[in-house]
Structures are given as C-alpha cells and as structure tokens.
TORMAR-898626 format. One line per 5 residues: number of its first residue (from 1); their letters; for each residue x, y negated, z negated of N, C-alpha, C. Coordinates in steps of 0.05 Angstrom, whole numbers. Layout:
N
NUM) a) X:Y:Z:X:Y:Z:X:Y:Z | ...
This chain:
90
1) xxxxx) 2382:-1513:-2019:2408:-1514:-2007:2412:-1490:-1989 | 2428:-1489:-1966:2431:-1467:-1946:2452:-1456:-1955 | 2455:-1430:-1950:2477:-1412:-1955:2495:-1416:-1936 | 2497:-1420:-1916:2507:-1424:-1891:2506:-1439:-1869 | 2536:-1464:-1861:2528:-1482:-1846:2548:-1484:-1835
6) xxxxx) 2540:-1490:-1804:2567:-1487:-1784:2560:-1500:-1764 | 2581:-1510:-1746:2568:-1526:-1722:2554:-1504:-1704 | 2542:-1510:-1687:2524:-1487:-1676:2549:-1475:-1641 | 2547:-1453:-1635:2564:-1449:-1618:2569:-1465:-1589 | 2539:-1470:-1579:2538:-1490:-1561:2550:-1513:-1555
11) xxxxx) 2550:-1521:-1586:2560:-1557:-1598:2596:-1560:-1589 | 2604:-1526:-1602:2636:-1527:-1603:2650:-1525:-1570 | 2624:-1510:-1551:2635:-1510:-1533:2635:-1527:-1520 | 2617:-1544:-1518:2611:-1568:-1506:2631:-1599:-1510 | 2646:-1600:-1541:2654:-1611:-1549:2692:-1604:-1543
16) xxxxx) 2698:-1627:-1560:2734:-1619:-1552:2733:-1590:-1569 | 2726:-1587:-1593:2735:-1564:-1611:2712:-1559:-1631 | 2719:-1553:-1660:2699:-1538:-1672:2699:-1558:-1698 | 2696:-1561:-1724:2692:-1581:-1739:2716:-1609:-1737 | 2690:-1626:-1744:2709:-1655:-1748:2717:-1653:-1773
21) xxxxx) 2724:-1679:-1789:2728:-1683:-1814:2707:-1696:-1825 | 2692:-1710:-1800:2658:-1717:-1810:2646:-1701:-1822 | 2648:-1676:-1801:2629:-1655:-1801:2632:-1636:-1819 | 2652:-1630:-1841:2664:-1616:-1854:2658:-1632:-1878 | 2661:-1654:-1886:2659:-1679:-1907:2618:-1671:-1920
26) xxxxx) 2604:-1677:-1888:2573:-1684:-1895:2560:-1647:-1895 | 2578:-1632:-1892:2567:-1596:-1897:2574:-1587:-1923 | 2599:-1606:-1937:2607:-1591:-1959:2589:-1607:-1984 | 2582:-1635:-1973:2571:-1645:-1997:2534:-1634:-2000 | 2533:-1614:-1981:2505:-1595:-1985:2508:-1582:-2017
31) xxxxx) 2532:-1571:-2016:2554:-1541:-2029:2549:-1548:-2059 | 2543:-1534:-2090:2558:-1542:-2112:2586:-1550:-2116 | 2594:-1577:-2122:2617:-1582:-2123:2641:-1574:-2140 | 2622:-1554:-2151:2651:-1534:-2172:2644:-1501:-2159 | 2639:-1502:-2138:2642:-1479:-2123:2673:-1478:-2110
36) xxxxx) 2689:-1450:-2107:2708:-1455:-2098:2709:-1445:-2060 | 2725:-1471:-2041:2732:-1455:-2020:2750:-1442:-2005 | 2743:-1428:-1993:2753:-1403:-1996:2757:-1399:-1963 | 2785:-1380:-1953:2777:-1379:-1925:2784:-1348:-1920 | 2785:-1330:-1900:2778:-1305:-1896:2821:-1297:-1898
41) xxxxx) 2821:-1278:-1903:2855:-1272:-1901:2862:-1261:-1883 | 2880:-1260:-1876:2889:-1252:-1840:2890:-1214:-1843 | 2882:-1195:-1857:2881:-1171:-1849:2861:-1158:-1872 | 2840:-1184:-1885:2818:-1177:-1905:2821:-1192:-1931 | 2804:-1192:-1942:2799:-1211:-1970:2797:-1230:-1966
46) xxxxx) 2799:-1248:-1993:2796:-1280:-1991:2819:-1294:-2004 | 2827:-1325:-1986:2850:-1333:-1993:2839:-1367:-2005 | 2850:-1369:-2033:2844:-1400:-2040:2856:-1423:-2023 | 2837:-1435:-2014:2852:-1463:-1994:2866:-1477:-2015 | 2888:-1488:-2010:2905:-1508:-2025:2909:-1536:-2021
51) xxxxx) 2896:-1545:-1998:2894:-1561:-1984:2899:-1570:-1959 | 2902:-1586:-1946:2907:-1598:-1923:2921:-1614:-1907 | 2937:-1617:-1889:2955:-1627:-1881:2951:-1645:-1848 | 2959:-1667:-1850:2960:-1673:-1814:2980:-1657:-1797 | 2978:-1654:-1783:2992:-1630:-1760:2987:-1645:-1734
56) xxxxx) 3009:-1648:-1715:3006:-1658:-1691:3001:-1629:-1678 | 2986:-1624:-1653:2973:-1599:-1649:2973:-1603:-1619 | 2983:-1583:-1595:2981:-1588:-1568:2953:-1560:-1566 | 2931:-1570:-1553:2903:-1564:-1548:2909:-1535:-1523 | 2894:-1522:-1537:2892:-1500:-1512:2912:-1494:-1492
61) xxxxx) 2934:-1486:-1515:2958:-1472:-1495:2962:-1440:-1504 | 2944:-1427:-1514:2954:-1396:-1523:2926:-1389:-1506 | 2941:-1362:-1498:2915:-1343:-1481:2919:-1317:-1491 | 2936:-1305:-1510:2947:-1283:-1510:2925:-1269:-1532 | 2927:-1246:-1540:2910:-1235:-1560:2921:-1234:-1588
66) xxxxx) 2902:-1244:-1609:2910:-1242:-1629:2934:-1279:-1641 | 2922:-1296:-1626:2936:-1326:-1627:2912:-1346:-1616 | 2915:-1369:-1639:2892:-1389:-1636:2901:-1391:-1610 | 2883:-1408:-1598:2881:-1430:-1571:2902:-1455:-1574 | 2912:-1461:-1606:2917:-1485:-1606:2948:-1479:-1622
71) xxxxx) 2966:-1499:-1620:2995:-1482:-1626:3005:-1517:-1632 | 3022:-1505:-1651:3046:-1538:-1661:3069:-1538:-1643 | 3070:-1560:-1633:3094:-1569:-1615:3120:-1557:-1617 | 3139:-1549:-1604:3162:-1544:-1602:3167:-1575:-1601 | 3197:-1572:-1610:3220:-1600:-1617:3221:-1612:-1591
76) xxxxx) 3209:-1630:-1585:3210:-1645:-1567:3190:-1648:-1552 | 3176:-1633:-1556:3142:-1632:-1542:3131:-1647:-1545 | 3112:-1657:-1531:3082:-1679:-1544:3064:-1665:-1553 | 3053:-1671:-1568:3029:-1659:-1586:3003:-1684:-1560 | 2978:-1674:-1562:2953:-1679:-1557:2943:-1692:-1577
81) xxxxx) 2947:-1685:-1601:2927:-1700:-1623:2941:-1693:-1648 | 2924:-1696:-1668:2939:-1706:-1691:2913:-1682:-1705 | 2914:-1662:-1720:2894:-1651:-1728:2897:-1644:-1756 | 2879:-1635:-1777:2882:-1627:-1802:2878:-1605:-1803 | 2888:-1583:-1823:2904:-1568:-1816:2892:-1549:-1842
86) xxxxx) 2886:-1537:-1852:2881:-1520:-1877:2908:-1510:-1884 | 2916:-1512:-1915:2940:-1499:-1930:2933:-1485:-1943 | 2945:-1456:-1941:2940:-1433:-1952:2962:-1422:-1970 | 2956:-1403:-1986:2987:-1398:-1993:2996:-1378:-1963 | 3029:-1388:-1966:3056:-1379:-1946:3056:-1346:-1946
C-alpha cells in the first residue's frame, strides 16, 4: 500500500480542478479503513473531517493572498457547479 496519493500536478492543471469524488472514492479504498482522515488546520496541527456537504461554488473568482480560487455565491449569484465540500469543526 502507498503512503501517499494525489492527483499528479499536471493532471489538476490541465483539468477543471483537483480531486473528483471518483478520484477520492478509488485513493481512499487503497487506505486501512479504520484509519482516521484527517486534514491540515489553518495555522498548524490536524483537524478531524466530520464530513461533507454539497456546496454550490462560483470557480476561480479570488486572486487575493491567503483565499482559495473558489468562493460560495453571494445571495443572488449563480454558482458554476455544485461541489463537495469537507466539514470541519466551526
């Protein structure tokens, strides 16, 4: 089993974005399934994922530093797509 699996950087640029839910589904079933995951914390450590949510998501509207590329609609906006979303604790 690999310690480490990610789409390759080429793939993400080439592509609309960075994992599917395919691609996330057929990497984790590599993983022991009583392993816990885990995602990085916004100023260090590690935060338990809680799960996941659909999120309507407008694509590559932030340029600023320190803010994804990708941002949830303001009230009345159109969203681009419909994406899943990692839940963390608040």
């Amino acid at each position: 089993m690999l310690d480490i699996l990610e789409k390759p950087a080429g793939a993400v640029i080439q592509s609309r974005g960075g994992l599917t839910v395919g691609d996330a589904i057929a990497m984790l079933r590599t993983f022991d399934p009583a392993a816990l995951v885990l995602i990085a914390g916004e100023y260090g450590g590690l935060d338990e994922i809680l799960g996941f949510r659909k999120t309507p998501v407008r694509l590559n509207v932030n340029d600023a530093d320190g803010f994804g590329p990708h941002e949830v609609p303001s009230h009345g906006e159109r969203a681009d797509t419909v994406a899943v979303v990692v839940r963390t604790r608040e």
